[in-house]
Backbone bond lengths (Angstrom), bond angles and torsions (degrees), N, CA, C in turn:
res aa  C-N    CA-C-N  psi(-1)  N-CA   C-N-CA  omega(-1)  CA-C   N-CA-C  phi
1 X - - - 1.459 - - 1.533 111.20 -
2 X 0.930 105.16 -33.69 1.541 114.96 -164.27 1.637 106.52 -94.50
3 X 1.534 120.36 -30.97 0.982 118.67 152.29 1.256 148.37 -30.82
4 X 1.575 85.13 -54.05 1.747 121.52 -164.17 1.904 102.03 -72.12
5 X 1.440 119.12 -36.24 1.557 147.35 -172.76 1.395 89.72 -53.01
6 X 1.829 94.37 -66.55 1.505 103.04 -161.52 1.150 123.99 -87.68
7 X 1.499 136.84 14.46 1.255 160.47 -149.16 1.748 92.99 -117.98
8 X 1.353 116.08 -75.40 1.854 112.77 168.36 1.377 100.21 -39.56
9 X 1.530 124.64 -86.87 1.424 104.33 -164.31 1.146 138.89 -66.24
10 X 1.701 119.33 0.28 1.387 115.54 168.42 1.576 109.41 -100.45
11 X 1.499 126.33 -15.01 1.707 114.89 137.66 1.355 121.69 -67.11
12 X 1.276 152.51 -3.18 1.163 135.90 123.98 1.568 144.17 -58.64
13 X 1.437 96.46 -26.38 2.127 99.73 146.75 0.944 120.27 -87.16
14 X 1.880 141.58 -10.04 1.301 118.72 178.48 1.700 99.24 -90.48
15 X 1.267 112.87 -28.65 1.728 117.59 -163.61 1.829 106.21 102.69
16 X 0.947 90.65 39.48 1.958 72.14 -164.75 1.866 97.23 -164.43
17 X 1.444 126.87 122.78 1.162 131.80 157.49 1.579 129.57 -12.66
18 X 1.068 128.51 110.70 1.789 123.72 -159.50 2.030 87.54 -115.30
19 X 0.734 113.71 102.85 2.114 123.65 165.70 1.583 102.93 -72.89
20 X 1.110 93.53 134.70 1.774 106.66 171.16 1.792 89.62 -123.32
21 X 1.767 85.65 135.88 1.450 96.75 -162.11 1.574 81.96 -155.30
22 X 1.528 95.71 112.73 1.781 133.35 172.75 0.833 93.83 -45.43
23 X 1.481 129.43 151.30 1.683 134.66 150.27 1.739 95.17 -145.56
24 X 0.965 151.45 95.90 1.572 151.63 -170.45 1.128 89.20 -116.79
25 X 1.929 91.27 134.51 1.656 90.14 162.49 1.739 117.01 138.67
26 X 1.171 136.29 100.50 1.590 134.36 165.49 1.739 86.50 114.93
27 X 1.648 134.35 51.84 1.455 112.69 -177.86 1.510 100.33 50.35
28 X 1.252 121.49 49.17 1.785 104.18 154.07 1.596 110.91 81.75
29 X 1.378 121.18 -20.91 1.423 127.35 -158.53 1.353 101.24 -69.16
30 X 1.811 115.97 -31.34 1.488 115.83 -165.29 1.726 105.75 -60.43
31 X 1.271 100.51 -38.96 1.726 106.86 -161.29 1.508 107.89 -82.40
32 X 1.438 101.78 -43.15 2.026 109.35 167.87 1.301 106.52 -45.02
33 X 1.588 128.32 -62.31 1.440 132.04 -161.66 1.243 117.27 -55.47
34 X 1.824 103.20 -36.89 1.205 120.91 164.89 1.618 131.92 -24.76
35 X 1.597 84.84 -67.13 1.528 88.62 -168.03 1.354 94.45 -99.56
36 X 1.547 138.44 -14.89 1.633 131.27 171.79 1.612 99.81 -44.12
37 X 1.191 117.47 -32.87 1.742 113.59 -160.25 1.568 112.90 -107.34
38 X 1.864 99.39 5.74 1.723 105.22 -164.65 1.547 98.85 -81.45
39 X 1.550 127.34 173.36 1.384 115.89 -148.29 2.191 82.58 -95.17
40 X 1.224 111.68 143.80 1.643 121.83 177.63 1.359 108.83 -50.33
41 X 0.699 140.29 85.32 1.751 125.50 -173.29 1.534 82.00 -163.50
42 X 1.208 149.37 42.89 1.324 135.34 151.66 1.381 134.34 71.02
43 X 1.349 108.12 -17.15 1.593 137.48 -156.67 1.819 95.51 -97.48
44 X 1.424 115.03 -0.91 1.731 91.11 -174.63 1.821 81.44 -161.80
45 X 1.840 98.44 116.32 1.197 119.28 -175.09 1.389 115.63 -106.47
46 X 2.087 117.15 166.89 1.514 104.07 151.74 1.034 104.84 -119.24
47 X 1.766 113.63 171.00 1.070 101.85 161.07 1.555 96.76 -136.03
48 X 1.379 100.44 124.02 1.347 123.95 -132.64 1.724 103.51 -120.25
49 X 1.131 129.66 168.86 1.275 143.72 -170.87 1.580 126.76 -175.81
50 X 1.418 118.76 150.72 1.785 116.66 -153.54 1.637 88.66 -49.85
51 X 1.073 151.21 -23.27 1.092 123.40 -167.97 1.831 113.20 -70.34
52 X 1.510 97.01 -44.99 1.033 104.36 172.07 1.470 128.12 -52.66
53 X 1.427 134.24 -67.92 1.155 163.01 118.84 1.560 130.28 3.98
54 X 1.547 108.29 -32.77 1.534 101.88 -177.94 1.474 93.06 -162.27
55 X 1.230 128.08 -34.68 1.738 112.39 -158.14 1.858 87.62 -86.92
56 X 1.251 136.90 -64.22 1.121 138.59 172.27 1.827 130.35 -29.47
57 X 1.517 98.70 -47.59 1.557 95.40 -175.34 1.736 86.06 -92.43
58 X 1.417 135.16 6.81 1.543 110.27 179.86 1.657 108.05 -94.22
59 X 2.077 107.46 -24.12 0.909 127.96 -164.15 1.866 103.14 -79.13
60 X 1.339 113.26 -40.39 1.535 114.52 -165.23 1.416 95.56 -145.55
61 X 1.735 102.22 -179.24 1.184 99.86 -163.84 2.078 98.28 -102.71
62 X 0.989 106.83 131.68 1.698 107.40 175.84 1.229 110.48 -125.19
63 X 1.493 111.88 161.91 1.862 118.84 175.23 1.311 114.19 -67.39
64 X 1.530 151.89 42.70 1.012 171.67 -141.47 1.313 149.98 145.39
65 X 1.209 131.16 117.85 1.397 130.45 175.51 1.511 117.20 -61.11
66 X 1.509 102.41 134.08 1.474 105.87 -162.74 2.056 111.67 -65.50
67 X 1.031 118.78 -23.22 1.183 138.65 -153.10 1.951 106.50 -115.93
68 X 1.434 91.26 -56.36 1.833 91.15 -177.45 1.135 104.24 -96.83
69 X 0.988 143.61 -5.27 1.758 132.52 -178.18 1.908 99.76 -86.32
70 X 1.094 115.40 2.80 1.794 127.29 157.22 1.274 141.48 -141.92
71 X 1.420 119.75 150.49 1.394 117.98 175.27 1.538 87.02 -91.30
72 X 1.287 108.40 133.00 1.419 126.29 142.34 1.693 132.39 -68.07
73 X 1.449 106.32 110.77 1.241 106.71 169.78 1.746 136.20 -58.03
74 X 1.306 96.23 -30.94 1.501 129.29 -162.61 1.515 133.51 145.27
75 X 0.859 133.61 139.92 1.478 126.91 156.88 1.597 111.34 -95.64
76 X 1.759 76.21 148.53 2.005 114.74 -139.69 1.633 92.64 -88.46
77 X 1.595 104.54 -59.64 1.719 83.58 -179.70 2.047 83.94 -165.43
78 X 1.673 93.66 -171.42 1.364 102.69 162.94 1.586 126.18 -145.00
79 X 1.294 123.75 149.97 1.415 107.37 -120.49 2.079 86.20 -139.56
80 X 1.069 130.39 73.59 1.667 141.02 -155.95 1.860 96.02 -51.61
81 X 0.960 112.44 151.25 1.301 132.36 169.87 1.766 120.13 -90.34
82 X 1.723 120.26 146.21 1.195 110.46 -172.14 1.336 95.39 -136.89
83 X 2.011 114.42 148.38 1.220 80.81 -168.37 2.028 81.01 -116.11
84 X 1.830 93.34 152.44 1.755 97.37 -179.84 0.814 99.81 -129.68
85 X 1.828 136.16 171.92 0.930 143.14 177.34 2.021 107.35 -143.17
86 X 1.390 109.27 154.74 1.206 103.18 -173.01 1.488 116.81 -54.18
87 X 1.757 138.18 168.19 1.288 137.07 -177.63 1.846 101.12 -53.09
88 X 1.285 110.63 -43.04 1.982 136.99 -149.25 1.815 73.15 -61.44
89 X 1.443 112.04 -55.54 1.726 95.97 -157.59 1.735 106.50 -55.94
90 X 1.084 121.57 115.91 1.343 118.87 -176.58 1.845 104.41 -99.38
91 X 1.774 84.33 91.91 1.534 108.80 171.79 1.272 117.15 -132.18
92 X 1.105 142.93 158.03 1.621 114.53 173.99 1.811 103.67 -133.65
93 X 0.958 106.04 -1.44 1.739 117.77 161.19 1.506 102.35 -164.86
94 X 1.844 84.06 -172.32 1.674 116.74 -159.23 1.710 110.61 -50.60
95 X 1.712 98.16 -41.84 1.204 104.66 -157.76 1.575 111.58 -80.69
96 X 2.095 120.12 -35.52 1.305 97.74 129.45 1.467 151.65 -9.82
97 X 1.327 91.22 -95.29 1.973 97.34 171.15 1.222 114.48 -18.71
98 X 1.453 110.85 -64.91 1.742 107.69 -169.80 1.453 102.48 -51.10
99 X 1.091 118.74 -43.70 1.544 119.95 -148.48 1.622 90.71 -65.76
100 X 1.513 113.30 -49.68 1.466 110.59 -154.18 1.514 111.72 -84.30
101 X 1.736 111.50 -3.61 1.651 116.09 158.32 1.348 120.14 -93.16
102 X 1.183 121.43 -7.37 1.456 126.38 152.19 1.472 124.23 -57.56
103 X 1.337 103.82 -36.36 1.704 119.18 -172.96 1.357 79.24 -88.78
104 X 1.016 169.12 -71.22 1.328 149.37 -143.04 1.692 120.06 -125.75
105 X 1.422 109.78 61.85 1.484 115.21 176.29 1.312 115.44 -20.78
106 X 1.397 132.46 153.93 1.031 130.10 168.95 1.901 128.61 46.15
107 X 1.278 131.83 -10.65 1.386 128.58 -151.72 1.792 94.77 -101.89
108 X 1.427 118.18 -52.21 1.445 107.77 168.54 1.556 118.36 -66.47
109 X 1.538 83.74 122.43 1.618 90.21 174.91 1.588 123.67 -102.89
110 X 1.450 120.67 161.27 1.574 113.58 -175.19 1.491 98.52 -131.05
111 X 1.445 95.27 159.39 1.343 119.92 -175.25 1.730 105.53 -94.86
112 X 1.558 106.32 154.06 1.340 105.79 165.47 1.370 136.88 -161.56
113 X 1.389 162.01 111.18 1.161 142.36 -149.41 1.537 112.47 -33.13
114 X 1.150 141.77 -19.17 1.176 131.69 166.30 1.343 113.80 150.78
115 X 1.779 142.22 178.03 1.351 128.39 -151.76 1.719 87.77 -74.79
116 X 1.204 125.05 179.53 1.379 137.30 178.21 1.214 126.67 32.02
117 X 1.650 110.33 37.36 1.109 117.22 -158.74 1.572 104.57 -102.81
118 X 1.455 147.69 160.47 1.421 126.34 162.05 1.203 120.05 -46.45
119 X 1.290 118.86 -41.30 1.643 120.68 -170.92 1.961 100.64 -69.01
120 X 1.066 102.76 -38.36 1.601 103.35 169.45 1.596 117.31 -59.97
121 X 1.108 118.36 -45.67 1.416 125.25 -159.21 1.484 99.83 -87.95
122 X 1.543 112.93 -29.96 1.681 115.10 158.99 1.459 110.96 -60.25
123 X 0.764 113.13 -45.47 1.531 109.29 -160.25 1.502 107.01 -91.80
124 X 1.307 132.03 -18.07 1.457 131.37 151.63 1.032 110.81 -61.10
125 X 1.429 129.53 -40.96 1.738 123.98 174.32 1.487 124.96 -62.82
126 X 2.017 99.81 -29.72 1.228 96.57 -177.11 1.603 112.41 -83.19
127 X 1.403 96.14 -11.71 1.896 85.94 171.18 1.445 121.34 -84.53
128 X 1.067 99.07 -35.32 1.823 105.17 163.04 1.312 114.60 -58.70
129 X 1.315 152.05 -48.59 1.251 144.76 161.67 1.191 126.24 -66.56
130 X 1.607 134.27 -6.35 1.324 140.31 153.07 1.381 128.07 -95.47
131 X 1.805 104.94 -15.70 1.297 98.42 162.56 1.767 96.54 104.61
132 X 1.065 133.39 1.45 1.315 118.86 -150.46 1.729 110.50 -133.53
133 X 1.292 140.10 167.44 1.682 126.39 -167.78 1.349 74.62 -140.23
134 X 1.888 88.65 146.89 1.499 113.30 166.84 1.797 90.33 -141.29
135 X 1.436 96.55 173.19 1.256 91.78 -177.68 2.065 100.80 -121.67
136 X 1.479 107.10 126.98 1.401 116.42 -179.44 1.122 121.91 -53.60
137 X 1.230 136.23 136.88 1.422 137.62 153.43 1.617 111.38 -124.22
138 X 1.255 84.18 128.30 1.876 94.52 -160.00 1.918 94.74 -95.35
139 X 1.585 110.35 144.84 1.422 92.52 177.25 1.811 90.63 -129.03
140 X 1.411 99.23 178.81 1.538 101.70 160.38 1.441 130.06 -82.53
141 X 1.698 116.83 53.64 0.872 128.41 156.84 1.591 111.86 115.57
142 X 1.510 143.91 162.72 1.395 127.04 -160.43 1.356 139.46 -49.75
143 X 1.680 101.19 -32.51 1.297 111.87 172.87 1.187 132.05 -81.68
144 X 1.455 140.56 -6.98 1.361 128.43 127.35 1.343 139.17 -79.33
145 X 1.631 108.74 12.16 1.370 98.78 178.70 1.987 84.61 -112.80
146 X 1.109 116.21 -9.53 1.549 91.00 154.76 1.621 129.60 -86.05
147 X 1.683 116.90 -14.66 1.305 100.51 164.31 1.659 122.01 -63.36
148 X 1.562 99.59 -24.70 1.274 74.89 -178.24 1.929 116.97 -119.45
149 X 0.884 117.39 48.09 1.368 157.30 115.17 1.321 116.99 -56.52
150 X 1.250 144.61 -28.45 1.320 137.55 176.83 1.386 107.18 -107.99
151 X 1.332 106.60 -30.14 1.626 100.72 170.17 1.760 113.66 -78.50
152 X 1.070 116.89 -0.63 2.081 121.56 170.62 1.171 64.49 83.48
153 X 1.272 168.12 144.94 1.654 162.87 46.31 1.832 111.55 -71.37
154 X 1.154 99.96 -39.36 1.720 118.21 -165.41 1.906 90.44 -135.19
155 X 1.368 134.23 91.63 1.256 154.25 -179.74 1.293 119.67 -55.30
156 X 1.640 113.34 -36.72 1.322 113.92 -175.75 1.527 116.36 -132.32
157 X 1.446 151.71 169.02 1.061 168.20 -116.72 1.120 148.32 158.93
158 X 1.771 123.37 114.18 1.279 109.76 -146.64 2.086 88.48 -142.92
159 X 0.950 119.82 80.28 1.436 134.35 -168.96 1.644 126.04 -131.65
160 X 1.393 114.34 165.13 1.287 102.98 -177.24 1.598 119.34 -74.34
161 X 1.375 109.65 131.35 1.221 99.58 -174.95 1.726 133.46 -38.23
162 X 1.488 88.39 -45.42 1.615 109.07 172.56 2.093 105.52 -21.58
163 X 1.226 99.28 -62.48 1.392 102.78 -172.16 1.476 113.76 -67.15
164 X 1.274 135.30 -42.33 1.520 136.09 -153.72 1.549 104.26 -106.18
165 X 1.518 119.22 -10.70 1.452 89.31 -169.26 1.305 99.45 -85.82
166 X 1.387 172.31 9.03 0.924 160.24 166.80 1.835 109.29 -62.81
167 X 1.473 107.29 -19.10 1.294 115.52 -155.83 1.779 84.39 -104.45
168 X 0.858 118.86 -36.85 1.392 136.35 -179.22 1.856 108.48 -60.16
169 X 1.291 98.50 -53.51 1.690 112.05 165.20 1.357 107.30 -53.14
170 X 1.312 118.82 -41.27 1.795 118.58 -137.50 1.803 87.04 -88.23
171 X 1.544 109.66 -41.41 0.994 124.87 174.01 1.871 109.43 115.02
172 X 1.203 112.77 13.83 1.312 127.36 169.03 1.475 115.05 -73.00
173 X 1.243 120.54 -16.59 1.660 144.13 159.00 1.121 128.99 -101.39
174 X 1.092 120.99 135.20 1.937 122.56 173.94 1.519 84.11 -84.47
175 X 1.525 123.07 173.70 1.058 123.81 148.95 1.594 93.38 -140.40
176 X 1.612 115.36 145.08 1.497 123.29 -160.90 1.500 96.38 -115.28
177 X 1.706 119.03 -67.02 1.504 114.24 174.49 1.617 103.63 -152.88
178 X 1.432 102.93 166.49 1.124 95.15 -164.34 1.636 84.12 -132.49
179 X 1.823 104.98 148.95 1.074 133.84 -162.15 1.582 119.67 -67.79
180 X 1.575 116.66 6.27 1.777 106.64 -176.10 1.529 112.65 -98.09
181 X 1.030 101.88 -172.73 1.835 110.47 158.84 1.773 114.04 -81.18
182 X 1.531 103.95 -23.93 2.225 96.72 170.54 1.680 87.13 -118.84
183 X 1.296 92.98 174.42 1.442 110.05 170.77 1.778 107.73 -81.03
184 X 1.116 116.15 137.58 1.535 113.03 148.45 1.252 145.32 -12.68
185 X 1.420 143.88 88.85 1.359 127.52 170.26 1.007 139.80 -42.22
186 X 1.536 117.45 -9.20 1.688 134.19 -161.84 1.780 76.60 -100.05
187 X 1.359 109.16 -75.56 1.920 111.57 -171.27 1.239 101.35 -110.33
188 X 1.147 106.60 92.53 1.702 131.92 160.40 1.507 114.80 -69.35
189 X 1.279 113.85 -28.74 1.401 108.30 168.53 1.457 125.99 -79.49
190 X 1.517 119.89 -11.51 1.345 122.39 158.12 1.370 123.93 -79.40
191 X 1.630 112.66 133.52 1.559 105.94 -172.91 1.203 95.18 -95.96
192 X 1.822 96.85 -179.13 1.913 117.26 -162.36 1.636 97.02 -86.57
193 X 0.948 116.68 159.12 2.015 112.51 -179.43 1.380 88.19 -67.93
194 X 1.158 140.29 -24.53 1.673 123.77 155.25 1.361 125.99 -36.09
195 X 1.523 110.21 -56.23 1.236 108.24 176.93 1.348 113.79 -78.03
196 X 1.757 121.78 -14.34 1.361 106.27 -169.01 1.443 105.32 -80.43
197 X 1.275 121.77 -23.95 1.513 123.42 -160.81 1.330 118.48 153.91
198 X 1.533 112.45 -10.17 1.350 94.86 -161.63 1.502 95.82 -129.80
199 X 1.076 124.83 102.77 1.873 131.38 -159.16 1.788 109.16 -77.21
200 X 1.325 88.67 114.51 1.535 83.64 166.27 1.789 120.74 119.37
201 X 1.867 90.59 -29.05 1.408 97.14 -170.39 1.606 117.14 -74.59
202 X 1.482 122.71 121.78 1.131 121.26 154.56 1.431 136.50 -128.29
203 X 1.083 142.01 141.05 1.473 146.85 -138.96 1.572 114.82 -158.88
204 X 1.043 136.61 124.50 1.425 155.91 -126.88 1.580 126.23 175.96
205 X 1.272 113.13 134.18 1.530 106.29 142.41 1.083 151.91 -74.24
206 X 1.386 161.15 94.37 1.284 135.79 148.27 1.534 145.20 -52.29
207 X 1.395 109.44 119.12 1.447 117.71 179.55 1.575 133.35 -93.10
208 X 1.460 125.11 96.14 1.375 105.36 -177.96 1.595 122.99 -129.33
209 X 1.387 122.14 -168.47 1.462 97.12 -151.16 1.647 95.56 -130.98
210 X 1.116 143.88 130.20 1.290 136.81 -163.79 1.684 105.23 -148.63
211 X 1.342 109.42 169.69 1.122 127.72 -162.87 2.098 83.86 -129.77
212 X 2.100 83.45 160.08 1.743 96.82 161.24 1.369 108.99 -72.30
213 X 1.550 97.17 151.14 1.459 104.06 -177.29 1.149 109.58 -72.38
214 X 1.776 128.76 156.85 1.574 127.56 -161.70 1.285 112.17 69.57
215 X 1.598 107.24 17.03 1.825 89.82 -178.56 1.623 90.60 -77.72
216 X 1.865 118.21 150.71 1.453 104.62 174.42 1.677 131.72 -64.67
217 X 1.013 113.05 141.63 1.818 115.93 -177.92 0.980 92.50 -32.27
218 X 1.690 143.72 -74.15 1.437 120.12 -149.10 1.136 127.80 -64.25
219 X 1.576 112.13 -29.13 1.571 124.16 169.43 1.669 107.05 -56.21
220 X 1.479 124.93 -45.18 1.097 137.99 179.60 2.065 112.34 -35.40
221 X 1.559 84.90 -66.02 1.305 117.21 -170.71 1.414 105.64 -45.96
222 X 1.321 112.84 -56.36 1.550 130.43 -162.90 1.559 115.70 -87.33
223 X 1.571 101.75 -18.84 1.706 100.61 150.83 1.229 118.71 -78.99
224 X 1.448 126.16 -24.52 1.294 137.89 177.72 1.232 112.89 -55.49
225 X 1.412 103.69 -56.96 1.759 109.31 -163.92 1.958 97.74 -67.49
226 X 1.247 103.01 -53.38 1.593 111.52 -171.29 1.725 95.32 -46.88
227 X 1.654 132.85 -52.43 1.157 144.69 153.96 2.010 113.62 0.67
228 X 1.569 74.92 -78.07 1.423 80.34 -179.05 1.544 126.54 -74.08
229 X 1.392 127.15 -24.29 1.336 131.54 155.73 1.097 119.62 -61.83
230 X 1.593 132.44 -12.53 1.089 124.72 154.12 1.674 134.55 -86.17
231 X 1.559 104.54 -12.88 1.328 115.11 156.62 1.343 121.29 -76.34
232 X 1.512 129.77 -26.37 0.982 125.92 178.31 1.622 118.01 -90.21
233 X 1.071 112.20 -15.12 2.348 132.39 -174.67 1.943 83.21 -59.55
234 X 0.952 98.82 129.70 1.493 118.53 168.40 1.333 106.92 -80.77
235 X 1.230 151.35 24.78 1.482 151.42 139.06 1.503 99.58 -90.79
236 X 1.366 151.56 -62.11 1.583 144.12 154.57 1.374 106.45 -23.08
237 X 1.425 136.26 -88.11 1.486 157.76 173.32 1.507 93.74 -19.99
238 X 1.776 121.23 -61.88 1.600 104.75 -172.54 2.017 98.88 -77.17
239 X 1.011 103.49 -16.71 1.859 86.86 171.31 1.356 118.56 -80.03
240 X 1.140 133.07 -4.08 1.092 120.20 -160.84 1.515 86.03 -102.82
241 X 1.552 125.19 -39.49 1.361 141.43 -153.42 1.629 84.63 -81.43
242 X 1.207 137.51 -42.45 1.665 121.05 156.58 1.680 130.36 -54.52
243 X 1.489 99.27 -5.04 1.264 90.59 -155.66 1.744 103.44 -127.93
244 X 1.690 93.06 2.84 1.873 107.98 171.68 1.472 102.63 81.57
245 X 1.334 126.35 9.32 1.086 110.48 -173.61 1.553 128.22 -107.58
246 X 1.375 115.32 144.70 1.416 133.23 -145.52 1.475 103.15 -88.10
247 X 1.972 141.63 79.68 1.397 126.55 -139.88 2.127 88.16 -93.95
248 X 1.068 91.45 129.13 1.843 104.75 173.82 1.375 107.53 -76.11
249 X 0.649 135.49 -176.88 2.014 140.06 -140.86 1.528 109.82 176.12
250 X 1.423 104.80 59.41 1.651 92.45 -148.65 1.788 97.24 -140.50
251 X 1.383 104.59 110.02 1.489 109.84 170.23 1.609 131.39 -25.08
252 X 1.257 130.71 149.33 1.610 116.02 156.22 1.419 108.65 -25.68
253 X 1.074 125.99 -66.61 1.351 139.63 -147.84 1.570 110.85 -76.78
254 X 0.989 101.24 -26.57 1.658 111.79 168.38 1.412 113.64 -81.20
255 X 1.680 110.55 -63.90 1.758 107.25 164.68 1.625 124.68 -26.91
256 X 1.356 97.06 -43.83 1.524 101.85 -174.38 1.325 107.30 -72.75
257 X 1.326 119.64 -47.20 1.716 113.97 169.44 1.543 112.73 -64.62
258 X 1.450 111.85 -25.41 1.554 104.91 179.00 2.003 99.49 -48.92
259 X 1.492 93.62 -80.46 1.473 110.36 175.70 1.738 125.16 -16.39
260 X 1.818 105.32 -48.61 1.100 91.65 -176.77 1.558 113.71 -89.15
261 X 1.224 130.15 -16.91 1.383 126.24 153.21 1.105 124.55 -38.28
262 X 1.434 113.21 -65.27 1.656 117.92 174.35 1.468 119.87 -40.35
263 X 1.338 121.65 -48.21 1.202 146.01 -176.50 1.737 105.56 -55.67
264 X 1.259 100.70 -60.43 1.855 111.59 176.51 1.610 93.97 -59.08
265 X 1.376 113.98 -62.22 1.563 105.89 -171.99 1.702 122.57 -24.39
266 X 1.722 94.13 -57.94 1.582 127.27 -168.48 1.488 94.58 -39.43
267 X 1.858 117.36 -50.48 1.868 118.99 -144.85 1.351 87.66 -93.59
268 X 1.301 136.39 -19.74 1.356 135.50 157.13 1.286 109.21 -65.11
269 X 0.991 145.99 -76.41 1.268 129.48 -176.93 1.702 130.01 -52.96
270 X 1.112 104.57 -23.07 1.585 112.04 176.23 1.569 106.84 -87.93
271 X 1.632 124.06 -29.15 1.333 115.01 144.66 1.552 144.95 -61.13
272 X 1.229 107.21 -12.06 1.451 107.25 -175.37 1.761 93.45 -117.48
273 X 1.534 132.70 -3.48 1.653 128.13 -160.43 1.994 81.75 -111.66
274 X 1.378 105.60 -34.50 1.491 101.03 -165.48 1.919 105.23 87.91
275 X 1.019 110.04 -18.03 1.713 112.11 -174.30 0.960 115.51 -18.31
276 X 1.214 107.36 129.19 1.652 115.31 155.38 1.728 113.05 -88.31
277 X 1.358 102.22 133.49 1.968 112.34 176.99 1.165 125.42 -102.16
278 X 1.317 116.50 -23.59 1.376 115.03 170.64 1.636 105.86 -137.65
279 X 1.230 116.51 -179.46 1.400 135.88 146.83 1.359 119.96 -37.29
């Protein structure tokens, strides 16, 4: 979705047609490897996320380094997670839920864009900080683990908002709390797991956009600049503002420290959660 936004307006700063071309599949590795091995010349991008980038190549072994196999253009934005559950679960908030996955360890299961995915790595945190087991079901990415989320097949849900609140509006979704420090402008009537009970927790995506490594500086540069005119074009700015998302403003030089923070965060957290990332 977010691709697709930024795909028109960043072919309208280069002059030239920009293709968004799916690759789902292996924690993200299918689409990273992709372009880790595409020829440097600028012409074949990702748009990429910790799964891709750090939770995946820390979790298993892939044809690429999550970090040096690209120049980073920037990161695009960040995008909070909500967690819902089908209408059938008869809960009506956070402080419910816990209660009624306590009574049944392990038996409710959740859906998620896939192993090492944010919505995964949210929702492993949120069971570790509430105390409570569900059992994962990893999909190939949001849109089949919300069909079946809407069909009661897979009960609960832990994804970027961007995708579910419409379902959440329609009323095909509960929505219980949602993952920032404010509530949502889209669902203002859902509180933050702050307000539901659980202080502190927040959970999100990050999206950013990179090139193969050795692509040349000037090519670098000139995706960069086009980069940032597309974060700033008020057709991006009102999509993102539909879509809850938080756009970062953040130099090469910052991205790269973004990245390696996140990255340290990740081996900290999988040391002290015990997590499992893949299969």
């Amino acid at each position: 979705m977010i691709s697709r936004v930024m795909s028109k307006v960043l072919g309208d700063q280069l002059g030239q047609s920009v293709v968004v071309e799916n690759k789902a599949g292996g924690g993200a590795s299918i689409g990273a490897s992709f372009v880790a091995k595409a020829p440097a010349d600028g012409y074949t991008l990702l748009m990429g996320t910790s799964a891709a980038h750090v939770v995946t190549p820390m979790a298993t072994n892939v044809s690429y380094d999550g970090l040096k196999s690209f120049e980073f253009i920037g990161i695009i934005c960040n995008i909070p997670n909500i967690l819902t559950v089908h209408p059938s679960v008869k809960v009506d908030n956070l402080k419910e839920f816990v209660a009624l996955a306590k009574s049944k360890p392990g038996l409710l299961s959740y859906g998620s864009a896939g192993m090492g995915s944010s919505p995964h790595i949210g929702a492993e945190m949120f069971k570790y900080k509430a105390g409570i087991e569900m059992t994962h079901i990893p999909y190939r990415g949001a849109g089949p683990a919300i069909t079946d989320m809407i069909a009661g097949s897979v009960p609960v849900g832990m994804l970027n908002i961007s995708v579910v609140q419409q379902y959440v509006k329609n009323g095909q979704l509960k929505a219980l709390a949602f993952a920032s420090s404010k509530r949502s402008p889209t669902l203002p009537d859902v509180p933050t797991f702050t307000e539901a009970g659980l202080s502190g927790f927040v959970s999100g995506s990050w999206y950013s956009l990179a090139a193969p490594a050795n692509t040349p500086a000037l090519v670098i540069e000139k995706l960069a600049k086009a980069f940032v005119a597309v974060q700033n074009s008020p057709e991006f700015q009102s999509a993102m503002a539909m879509q809850n998302g938080e756009i970062f403003y953040l130099n090469r030089a910052e991205t790269s420290k973004f990245l390696q923070d996140d990255a340290k965060a990740m081996q900290d957290l999988i040391r002290s959660t015990g997590m499992k990332l893949m299969d």
